[in-house]
C-alpha positions, 0 to 999 in steps of 0.5 A: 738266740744267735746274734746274726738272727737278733740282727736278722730279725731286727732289721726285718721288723725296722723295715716292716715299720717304713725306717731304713736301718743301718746295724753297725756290729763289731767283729767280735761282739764278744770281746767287748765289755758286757755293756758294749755286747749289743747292736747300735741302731741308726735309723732314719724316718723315710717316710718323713720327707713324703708324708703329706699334710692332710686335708679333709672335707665333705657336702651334705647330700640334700638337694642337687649339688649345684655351682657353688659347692662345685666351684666353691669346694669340689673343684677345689679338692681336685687341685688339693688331692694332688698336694695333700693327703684328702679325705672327703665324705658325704656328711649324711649326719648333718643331713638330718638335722632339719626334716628330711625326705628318708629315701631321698637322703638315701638316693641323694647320698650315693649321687653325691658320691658319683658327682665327687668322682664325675667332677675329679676327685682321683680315688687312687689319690684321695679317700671317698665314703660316707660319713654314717659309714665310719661309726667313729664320727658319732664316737667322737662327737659324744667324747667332745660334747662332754667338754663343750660348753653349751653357751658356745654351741647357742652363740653360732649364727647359724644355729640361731637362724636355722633355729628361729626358721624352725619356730625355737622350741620346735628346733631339734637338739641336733641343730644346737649340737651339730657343729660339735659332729663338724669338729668331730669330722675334723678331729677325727683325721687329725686334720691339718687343713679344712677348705673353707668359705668365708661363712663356715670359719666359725666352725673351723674355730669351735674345732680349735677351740675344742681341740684345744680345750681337750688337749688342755683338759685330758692331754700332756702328762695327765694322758701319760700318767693314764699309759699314753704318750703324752703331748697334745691330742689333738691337731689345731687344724687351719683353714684353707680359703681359696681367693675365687669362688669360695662363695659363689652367689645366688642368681636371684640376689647376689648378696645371698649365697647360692643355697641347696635350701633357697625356695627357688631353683631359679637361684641356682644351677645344678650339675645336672642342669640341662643345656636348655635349663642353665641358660634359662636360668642365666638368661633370667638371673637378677642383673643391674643398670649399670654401663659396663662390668666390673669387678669389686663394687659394692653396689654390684653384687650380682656383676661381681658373682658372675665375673667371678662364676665365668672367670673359674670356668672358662680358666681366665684370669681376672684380668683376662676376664676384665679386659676382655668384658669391661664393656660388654652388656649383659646382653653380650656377656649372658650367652658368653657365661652360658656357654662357658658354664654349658661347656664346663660341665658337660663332661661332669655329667657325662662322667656322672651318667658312666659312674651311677650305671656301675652301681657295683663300682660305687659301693666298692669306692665307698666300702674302700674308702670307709675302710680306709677312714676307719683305720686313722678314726680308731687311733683317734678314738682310743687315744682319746678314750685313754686320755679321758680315763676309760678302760680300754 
């Protein structure tokens, strides 16, 4: 072949893989000493400096999504898409690890998927899909249990309270296993952060404990041995925990977290709530006898959650928050949160009712973004799967 086509077709296929290439060559290659005949590459990763650390994380699709998955996680993502690389999917498999209605799990998911979208979540920034659409994460989640401990699995907390509400034997297996699939969700994406609450560290933890249990036991030069190319396996992912609304409370207790699964919808607003109905529910909402509001006081759980609530939606800061209702009473202070929540989701439904009566253009969001989540998951999976020996 000739030297200008060697040099033709290098710089091409250097260009293909995202590297600007500079080929030096000397006027006459073929005066030079046979170990000098050759072009000298200096390449320099330009996707490096613009590469973004990746962000992942979903919500189960069972029940309606209320305040505190909004305010607690999807409003978060909506600031994070704009720093880091984002996938976030609706966690259908964990769904149905308690008993479940089938077609409510099928309508619930795809109204998940609309709300994501309705509450911010940017597709041209971020990926969305359905977790049981990327087979990878059920994959993934078998390779891990064969170097999970089962005594770490039964020490989760709250496997032991889901476990002793379903009567202990009577509990499924996926209720013990399940955080196992979480690291799998997490792994998978060689993820660098996880948006967490205070209550779901725990979990986070088990996934670096098992990545790097895994790196350990199949990575380094034993994977390099098998043909890979040696190091760890897998990311150690860290949390990420915003400083307000991480955990927003029940309107019945404020020691309890707003829940999907709490008996009473009254200890919860929905997304979907009409007008009529948040102002209800605020209007009824366990308060206290105190003189005044404020922040931070143990024995004012529930004054402290919806300063809390009103601070995010109206876009106050605390301090702003403070001055401005330090001596309000919950009288004055309950119609001012209503409004302000009233206000703050109106065009969430509004968007909501626009993305669900386009059932074409959903499925196309989610085929897209499972497609795109299927790319990265495989690099994964055969990795792994070399490191650990399979033919492959």
């Amino acid at each position: 072949m000739h030297l200008d086509s060697i040099f033709d077709s290098s710089a091409s296929r250097f260009s293909r893989l995202g590297y600007s290439t500079r080929f030096l060559r000397h006027p006459n290659p073929l005066s030079l000493p046979l170990t000098r005949q050759r072009f000298r590459c200096y390449c320099s990763d330009q996707t490096s400096p613009s590469v973004r650390k990746r962000v992942v994380s979903g919500v189960q699709p069972t029940g309606s999504i209320h305040l505190g998955n909004y305010l607690g996680a999807i409003k978060n993502w909506v600031a994070l898409q704009d720093t880091y690389e984002t996938l976030f999917f609706i966690v259908d498999l964990h769904a149905i690890t308690l008993p479940y209605d089938p077609q409510e799990l099928r309508k619930a998911t795809r109204d998940t998927a609309a709300l994501y979208l309705a509450c911010g979540v940017d597709i041209s920034k971020a990926s969305v899909f359905v977790q049981s659409h990327v087979r990878a994460h059920v994959d993934l989640m078998w390779l891990l249990s064969s170097s999970t401990p089962i005594g770490w699995l039964q020490k989760m907390t709250q496997f032991k309270e889901k476990s002793r509400k379903e009567g202990g034997e009577n509990a499924s297996v996926s209720l013990l296993t399940y955080p196992v699939l979480m690291a799998a969700d997490i792994l998978l994406y060689k993820s660098d952060f996880v948006p967490v609450g205070e209550d779901q560290k725990q979990h986070l933890e088990l996934a670096r404990d098992l990545a790097q249990r895994v790196n350990n036991l199949y990575g380094g030069r034993k994977w390099k041995k098998l043909g890979g190319r040696g190091g760890s396996i897998f990311k150690i992912p860290e949390p990420l925990i915003p400083q307000v609304g991480a955990r927003v409370m029940s309107l019945t207790d404020g020691r309890s977290k707003m829940s999907k699964s709490a008996p009473s919808d009254q200890s919860r607003i929905n997304l979907l709530d009409s007008k009529d109905l948040i102002a209800d529910k605020i209007k009824r909402c366990k308060t206290d006898s105190f003189v005044g509001l404020e922040y931070d006081n143990a024995e004012r759980p529930e004054c402290n959650n919806l300063l809390s609530v009103y601070q995010i939606v109206s876009g106050k800061t605390k301090d702003e928050v403070m001055e401005e209702c330090k001596d309000m009473s919950w009288g004055t202070f309950k119609p001012l949160l209503t409004d302000a929540v009233v206000e703050h989701l109106s065009p969430i439904q509004v968007r909501y009712q626009e993305i669900t009566a386009e059932s074409a253009y959903l499925d196309k969001v989610l085929t897209e973004g499972a497609d795109k989540a299927t790319e990265i998951a495989e690099v994964t999976i055969r990795n792994l799967k070399q490191a650990m020996g399979f033919y492959i």
